[in-house]
C-alpha positions in Angstrom: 40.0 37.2 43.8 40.2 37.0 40.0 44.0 38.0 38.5 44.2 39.4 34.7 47.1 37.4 32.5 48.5 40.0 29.9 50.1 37.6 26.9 53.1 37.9 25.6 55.4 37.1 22.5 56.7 33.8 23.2 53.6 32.6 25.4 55.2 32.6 29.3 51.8 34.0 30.3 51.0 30.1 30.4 53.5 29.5 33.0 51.1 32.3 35.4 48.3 30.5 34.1 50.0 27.1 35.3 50.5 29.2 38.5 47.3 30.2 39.1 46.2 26.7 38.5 48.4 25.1 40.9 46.9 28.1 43.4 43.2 27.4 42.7 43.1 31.3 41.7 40.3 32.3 39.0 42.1 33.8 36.4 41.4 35.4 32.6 44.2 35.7 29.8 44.1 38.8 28.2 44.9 39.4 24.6 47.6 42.3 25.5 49.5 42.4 21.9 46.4 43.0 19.9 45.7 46.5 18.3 42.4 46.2 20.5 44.4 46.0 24.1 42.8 48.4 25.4 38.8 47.3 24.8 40.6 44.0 26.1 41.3 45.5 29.5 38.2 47.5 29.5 36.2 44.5 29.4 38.6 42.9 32.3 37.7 45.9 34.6 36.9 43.3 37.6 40.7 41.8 37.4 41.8 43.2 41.0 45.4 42.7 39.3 47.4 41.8 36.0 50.0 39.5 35.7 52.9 41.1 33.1 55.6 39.6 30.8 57.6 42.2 28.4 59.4 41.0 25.6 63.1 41.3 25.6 63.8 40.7 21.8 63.0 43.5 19.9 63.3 47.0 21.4 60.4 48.7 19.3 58.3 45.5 21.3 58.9 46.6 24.3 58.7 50.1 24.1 54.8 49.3 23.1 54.1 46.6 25.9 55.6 48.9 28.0 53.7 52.1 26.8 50.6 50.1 27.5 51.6 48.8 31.4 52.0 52.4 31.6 48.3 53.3 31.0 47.1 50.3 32.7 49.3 51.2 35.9 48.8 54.8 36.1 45.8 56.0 34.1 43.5 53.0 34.9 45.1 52.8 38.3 45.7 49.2 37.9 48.0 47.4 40.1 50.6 45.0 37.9 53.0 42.4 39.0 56.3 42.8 38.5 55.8 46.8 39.3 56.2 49.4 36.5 59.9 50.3 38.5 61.0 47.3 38.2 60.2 45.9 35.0 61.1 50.3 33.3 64.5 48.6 33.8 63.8 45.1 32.4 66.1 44.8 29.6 66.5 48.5 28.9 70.5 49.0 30.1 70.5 52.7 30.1 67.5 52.8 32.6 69.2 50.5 34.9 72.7 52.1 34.3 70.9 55.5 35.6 69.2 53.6 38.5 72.6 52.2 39.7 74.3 55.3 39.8 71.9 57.5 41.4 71.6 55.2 44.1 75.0 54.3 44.6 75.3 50.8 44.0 78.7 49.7 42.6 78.5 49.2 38.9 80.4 49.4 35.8 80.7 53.1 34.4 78.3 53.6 32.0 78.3 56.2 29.1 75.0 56.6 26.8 75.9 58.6 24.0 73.6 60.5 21.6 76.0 62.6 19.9 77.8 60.5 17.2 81.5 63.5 17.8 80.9 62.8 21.5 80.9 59.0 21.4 84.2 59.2 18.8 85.8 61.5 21.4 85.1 59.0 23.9 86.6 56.5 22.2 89.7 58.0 21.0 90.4 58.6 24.8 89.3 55.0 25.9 91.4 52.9 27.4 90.5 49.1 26.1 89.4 47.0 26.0 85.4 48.8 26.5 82.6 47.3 26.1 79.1 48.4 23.7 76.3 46.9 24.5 73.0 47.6 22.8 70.0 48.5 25.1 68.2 45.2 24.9 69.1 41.9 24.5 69.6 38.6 26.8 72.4 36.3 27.3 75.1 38.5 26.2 73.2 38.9 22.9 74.2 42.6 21.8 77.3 42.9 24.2 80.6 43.2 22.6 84.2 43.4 24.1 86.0 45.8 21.7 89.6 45.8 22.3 91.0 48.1 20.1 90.3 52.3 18.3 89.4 50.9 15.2 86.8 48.5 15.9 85.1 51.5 18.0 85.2 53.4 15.2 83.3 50.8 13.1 80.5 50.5 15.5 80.0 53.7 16.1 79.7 54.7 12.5 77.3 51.8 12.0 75.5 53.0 15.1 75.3 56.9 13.8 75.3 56.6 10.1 79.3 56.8 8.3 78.1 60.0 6.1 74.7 60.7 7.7 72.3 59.5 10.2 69.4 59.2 8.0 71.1 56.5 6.0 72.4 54.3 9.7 72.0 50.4 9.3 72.9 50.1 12.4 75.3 47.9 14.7 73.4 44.9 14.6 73.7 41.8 17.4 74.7 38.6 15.7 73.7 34.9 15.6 74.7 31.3 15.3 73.4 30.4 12.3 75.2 27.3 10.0 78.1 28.1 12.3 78.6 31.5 11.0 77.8 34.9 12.9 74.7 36.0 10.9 74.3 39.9 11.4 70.4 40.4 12.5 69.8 43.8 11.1 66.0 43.1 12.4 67.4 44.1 16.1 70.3 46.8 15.4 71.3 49.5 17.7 71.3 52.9 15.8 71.4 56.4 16.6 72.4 56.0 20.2 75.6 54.2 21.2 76.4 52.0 25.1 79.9 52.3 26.4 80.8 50.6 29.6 84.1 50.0 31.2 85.5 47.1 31.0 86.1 44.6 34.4 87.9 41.2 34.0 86.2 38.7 36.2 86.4 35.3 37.5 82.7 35.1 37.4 78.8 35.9 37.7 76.8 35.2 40.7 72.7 35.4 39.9 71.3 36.7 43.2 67.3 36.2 42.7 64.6 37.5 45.4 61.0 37.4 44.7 59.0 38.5 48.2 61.3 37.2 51.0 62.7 34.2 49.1 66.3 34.6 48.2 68.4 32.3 45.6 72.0 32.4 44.4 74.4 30.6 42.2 77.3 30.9 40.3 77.2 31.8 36.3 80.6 30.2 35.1 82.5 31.8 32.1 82.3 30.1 28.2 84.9 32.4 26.7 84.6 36.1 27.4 81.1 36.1 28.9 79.2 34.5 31.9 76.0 35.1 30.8 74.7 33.3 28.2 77.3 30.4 28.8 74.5 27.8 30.7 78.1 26.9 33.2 76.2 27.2 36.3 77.9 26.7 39.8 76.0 25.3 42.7 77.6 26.6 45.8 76.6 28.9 48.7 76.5 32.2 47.9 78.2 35.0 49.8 75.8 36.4 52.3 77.1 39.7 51.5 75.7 39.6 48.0 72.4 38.2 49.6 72.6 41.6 51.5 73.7 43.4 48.7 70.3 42.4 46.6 67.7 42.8 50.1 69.4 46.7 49.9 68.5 47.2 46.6 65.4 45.9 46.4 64.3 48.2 49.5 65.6 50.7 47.5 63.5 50.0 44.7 60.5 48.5 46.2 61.2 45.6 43.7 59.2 42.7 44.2 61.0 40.0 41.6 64.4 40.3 40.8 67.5 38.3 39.7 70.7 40.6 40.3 73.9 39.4 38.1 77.0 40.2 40.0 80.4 40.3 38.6 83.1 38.6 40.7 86.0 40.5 39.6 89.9 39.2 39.3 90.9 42.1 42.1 88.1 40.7 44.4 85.3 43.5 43.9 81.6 43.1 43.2 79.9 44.9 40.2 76.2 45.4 39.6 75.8 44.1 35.8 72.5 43.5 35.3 69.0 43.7 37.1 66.4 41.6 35.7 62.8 41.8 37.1 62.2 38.3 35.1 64.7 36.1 34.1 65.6 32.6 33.0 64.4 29.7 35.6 64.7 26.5 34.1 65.3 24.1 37.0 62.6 23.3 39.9 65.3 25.3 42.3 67.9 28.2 41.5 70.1 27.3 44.8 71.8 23.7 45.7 74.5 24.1 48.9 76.0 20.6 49.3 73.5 18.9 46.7 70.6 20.3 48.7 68.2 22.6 47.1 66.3 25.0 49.2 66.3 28.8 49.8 67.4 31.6 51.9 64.3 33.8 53.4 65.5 37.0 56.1 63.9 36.3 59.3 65.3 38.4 62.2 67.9 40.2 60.6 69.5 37.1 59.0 69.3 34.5 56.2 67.6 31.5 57.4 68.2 28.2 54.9 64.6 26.6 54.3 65.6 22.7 52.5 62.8 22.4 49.3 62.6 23.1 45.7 60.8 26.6 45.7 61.2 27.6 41.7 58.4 25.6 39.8 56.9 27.1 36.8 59.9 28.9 36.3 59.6 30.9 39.3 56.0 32.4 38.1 54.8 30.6 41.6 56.5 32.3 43.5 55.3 35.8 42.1 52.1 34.7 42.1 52.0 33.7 45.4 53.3 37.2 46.1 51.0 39.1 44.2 48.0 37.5 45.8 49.6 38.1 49.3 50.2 42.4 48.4 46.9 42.7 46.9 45.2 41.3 49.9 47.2 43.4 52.0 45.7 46.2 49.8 42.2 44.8 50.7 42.7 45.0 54.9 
């Protein structure tokens, strides 16, 4: 078996190379970024799969790596790990907004607004606090609580253009810089505008399954977000959220995916993110009484398997997985 490694901006294709490595898997890195991408995977035909990391930075980025799984998936009939499904809603909030509500998984009301008289309409009938959120960003990067008409009404006309679209900056995310918000006009939302509803919560949970392997912890709050704030709690997680993330990744055939779950103050659980790759710094994403380990669904329940399961940042684990499907695909 010899597995393709697409690279990527910021270079986590080494941690599939590490993987592949530690698997004794023959392996070539691909130069995926390059204007020649295309002669690159020509002359990586033999790869029986390819090993994918999209950006999650800068949205014009993405839409390019992602234009290129696409032919690689479906024109050269290529098979990728994480699947095109899963990773069309890596960092792109609309997408996954759409995929939550046609499958009826409970999730904050989403509104993606195109028309700049629509989205004021909206607004002047909101009740706040909302929340605008631009399509791509990690961490709580590009996700603003907006509690009040008139701070609406200032995005929105940096989103659409005050006078006229053609002359937009944009609403652009901001960062720590000196100690002062810097405004990064590099990544700005313009011309189409994010509005969620607004849930107060006592916190995150990160529900992660790659194959049968199933993690969870808590993501604490640091002001007004969870995500972003590094407060991690390690307790059990519910075994209805473990549920929760098995049905929705049947539902999506998802292979990898880390599931972000608001806790809210009135007891409910909301969908608020879906992540086919995610942030996976520690040797183990789960520790129930100081133990790390993992939950795997054997027999219709969640059996806890003691060990430390998330080297390389989890990459391991989906290689492992990928080399398991595709030699399914061989049988």
């Amino acid at each position: 078996m010899k597995l393709g490694i697409l690279t990527d901006y910021y270079e986590h294709y080494k941690l599939y190379e590490k993987s592949c490595i530690e698997l004794n898997i023959n392996y070539v890195i691909i130069d995926f970024l390059s204007s020649k991408w295309l002669e690159n995977i020509k002359n990586n035909l033999d790869c029986d799969g390819y090993l994918a990391r999209p950006t999650h930075d800068y949205q014009e980025h993405n839409d390019v790596y992602m234009e290129r799984l696409y032919f690689l998936s479906f024109d050269l009939n290529k098979p990728i790990y994480p699947s095109y499904n899963e990773l069309r809603i890596y960092e792109n909030k609309r997408n996954m907004a759409s995929w939550l509500e046609i499958h009826g998984f409970p999730h904050a009301k989403t509104k993606v607004f195109l028309d700049k008289n629509e989205a004021i309409q909206h607004i002047e009938n909101a009740k706040y606090p909302i929340v605008i959120k631009s399509n791509i960003g990690a961490g709580a990067t590009g996700v603003e609580i907006v509690k009040d008409k008139k701070r609406a009404l200032k995005i929105t006309n940096n989103t659409f253009g005050k006078y006229y679209q053609l002359f937009s900056l944009g609403n652009p995310q901001k960062r720590k810089k000196f100690g002062l918000n810097i405004p990064v006009y590099g990544n700005a939302q313009k011309h189409v505008m994010l509005v969620q509803e607004f849930h107060p919560i006592k916190w995150e949970w990160r529900i992660i399954k790659v194959n049968n392997s199933y993690f969870g912890h808590q993501k604490l709050l640091k002001g007004e977000f969870a995500s972003g704030s590094d407060l991690v709690g390690w307790i059990k997680p519910p075994i209805e959220l473990l549920e929760m993330v098995r049905s929705i990744c049947e539902k999506g055939n998802f292979y990898s995916m880390a599931v972000d779950i608001f806790e809210t103050i009135d007891g409910k659980y909301i969908v608020n993110e879906l992540q086919s790759l995610f942030g996976s710094y520690n040797e183990s994403q789960m520790y129930i009484n100081d133990i790390a380990g993992r939950f795997k669904f054997i027999d219709g329940e969640f059996v806890f398997e003691e060990g430390k399961f998330n080297r390389f940042g989890s990459y391991l684990l989906r290689v492992e997985h990928f080399v398991e499907i595709l030699k399914k695909k061989e049988k």
